[in-house]
Backbone bond lengths (Angstrom), bond angles and torsions (degrees), N, CA, C in turn:
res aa  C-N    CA-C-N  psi(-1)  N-CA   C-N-CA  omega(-1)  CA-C   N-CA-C  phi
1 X - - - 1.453 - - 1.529 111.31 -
2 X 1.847 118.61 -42.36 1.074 94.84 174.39 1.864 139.36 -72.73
3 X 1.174 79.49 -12.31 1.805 120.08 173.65 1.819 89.62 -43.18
4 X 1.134 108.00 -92.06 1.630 128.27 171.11 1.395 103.49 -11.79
5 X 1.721 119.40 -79.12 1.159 152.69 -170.02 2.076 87.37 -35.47
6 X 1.147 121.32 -78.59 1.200 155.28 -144.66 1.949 95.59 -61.52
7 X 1.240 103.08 -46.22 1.284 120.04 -175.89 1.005 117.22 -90.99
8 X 1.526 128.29 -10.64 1.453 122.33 169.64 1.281 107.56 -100.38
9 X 1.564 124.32 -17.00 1.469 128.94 172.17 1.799 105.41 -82.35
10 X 0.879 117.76 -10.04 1.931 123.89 160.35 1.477 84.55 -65.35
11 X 1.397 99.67 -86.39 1.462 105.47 -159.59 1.768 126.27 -21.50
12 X 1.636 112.31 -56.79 1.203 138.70 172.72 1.909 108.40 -41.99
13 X 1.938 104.02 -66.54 1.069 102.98 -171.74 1.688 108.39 -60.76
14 X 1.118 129.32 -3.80 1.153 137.85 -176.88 1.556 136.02 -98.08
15 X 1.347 86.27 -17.00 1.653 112.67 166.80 2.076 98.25 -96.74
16 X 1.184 93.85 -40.98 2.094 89.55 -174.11 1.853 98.43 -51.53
17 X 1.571 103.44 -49.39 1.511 92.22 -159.68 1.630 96.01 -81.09
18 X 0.932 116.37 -30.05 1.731 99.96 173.28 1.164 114.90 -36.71
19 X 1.268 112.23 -55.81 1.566 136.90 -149.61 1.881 96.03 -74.10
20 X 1.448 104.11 -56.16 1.310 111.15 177.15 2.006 120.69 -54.79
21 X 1.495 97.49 -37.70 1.427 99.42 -172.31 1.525 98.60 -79.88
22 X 1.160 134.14 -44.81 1.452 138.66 -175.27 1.788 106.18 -46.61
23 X 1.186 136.26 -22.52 1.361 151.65 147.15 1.496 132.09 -39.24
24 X 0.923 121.93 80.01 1.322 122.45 -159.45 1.590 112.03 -60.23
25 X 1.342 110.05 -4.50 1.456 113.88 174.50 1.418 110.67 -84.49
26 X 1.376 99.52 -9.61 1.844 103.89 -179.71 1.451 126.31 -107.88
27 X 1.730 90.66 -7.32 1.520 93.06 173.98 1.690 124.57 -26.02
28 X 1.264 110.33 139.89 1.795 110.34 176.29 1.658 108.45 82.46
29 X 1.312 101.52 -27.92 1.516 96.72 -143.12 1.776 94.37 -83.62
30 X 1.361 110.27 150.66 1.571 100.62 161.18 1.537 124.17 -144.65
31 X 1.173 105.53 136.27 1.055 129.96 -147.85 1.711 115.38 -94.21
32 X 1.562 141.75 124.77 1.160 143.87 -158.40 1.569 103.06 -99.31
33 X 1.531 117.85 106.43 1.850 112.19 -172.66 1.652 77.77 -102.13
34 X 1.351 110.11 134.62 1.358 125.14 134.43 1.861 114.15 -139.98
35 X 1.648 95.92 178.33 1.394 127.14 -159.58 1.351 132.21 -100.92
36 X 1.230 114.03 89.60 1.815 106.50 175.18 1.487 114.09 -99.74
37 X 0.929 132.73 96.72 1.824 136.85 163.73 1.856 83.55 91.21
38 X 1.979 97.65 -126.70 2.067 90.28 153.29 1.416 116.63 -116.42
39 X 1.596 121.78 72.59 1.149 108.15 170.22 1.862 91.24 -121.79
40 X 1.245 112.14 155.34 1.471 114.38 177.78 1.187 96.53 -97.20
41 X 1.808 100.53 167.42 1.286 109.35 176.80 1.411 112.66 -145.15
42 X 1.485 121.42 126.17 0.997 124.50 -168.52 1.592 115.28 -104.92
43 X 1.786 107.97 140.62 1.721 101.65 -177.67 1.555 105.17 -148.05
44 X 1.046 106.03 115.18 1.142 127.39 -179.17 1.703 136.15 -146.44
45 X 1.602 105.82 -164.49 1.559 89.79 -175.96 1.495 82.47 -139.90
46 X 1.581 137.93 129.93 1.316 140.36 146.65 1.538 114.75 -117.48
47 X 1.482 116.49 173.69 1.569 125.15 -158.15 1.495 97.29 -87.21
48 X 1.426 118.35 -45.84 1.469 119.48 -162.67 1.888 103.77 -130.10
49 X 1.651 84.82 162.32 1.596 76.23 175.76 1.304 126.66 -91.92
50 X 1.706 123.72 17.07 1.532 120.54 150.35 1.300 124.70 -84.93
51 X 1.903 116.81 -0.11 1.115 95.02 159.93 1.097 112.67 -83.23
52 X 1.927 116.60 -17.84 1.714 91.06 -174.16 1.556 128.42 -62.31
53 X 1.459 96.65 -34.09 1.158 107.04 167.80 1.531 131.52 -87.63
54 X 1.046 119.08 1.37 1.544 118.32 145.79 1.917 114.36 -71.54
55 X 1.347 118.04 -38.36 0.964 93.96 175.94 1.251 125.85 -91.52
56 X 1.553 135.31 8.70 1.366 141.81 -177.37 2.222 85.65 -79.60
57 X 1.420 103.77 -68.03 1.769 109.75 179.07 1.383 108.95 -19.99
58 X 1.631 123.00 -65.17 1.326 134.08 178.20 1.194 103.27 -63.77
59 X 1.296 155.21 -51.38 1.672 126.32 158.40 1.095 105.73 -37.88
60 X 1.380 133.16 -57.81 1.604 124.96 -136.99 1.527 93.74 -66.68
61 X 0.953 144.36 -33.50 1.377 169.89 171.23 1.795 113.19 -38.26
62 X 0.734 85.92 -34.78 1.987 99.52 -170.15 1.928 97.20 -86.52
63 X 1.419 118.41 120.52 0.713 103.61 169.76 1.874 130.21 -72.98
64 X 1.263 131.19 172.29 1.413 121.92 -139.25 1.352 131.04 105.19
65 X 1.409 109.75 -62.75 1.354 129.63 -159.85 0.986 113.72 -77.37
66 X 1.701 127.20 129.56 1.116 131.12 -152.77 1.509 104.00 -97.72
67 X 1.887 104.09 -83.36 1.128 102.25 -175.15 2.064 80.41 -134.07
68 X 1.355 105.04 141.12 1.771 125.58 165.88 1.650 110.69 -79.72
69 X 1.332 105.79 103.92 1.481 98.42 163.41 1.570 95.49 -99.09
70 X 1.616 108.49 117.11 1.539 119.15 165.31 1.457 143.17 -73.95
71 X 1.147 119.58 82.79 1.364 108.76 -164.01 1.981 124.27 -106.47
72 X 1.986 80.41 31.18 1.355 83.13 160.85 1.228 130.08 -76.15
73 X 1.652 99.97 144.04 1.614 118.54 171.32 1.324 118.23 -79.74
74 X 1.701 108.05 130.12 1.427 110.11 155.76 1.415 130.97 -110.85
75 X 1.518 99.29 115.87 1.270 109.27 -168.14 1.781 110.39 -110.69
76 X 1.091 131.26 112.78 1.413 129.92 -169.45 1.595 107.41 -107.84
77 X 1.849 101.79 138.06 1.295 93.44 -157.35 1.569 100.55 -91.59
C-alpha cells in the first residue's frame, strides 16, 4: 500500500510542476512539491502576491489535490 501511496505522490508532484512550469508566469522558476497525509505543499520564491496565488489556483485545478498549504515566498526585487 505504501508502494501505491509513494507512486501516485511521484505522479501528482509531477503533474504540479508540469502544470506550474507550463505558466509563463513561472518560467525559470522552480518550485519545491512536497507531502503531508493529501494536502500538497508548495515552496517557493515569486515577485508578487498574484503569482502566489495564481499558482496555489493552478494546483487547485489538477485533479488529486486535496487541500494546498502555500508556503510561497514573496520576495520583490
Amino acid at each position: 500500500m505504501a508502494e501505491v501511496r509513494r507512486d501516485s505522490q511521484h505522479n501528482l508532484r509531477a503533474l504540479v510542476h508540469n502544470t506550474l512550469s507550463r505558466s509563463p508566469y513561472f518560467a525559470g522558476r522552480n518550485f519545491e512539491v512536497d507531502f503531508r497525509e493529501n494536502d500538497v505543499i508548495l515552496r517557493g520564491v515569486v515577485r508578487t502576491y498574484y503569482q502566489k496565488q495564481l499558482a496555489q489556483e493552478l494546483v487547485r485545478k489538477i485533479e488529486g489535490v486535496h487541500q494546498i498549504d502555500n508556503q510561497i515566498e514573496v520576495i520583490s526585487a
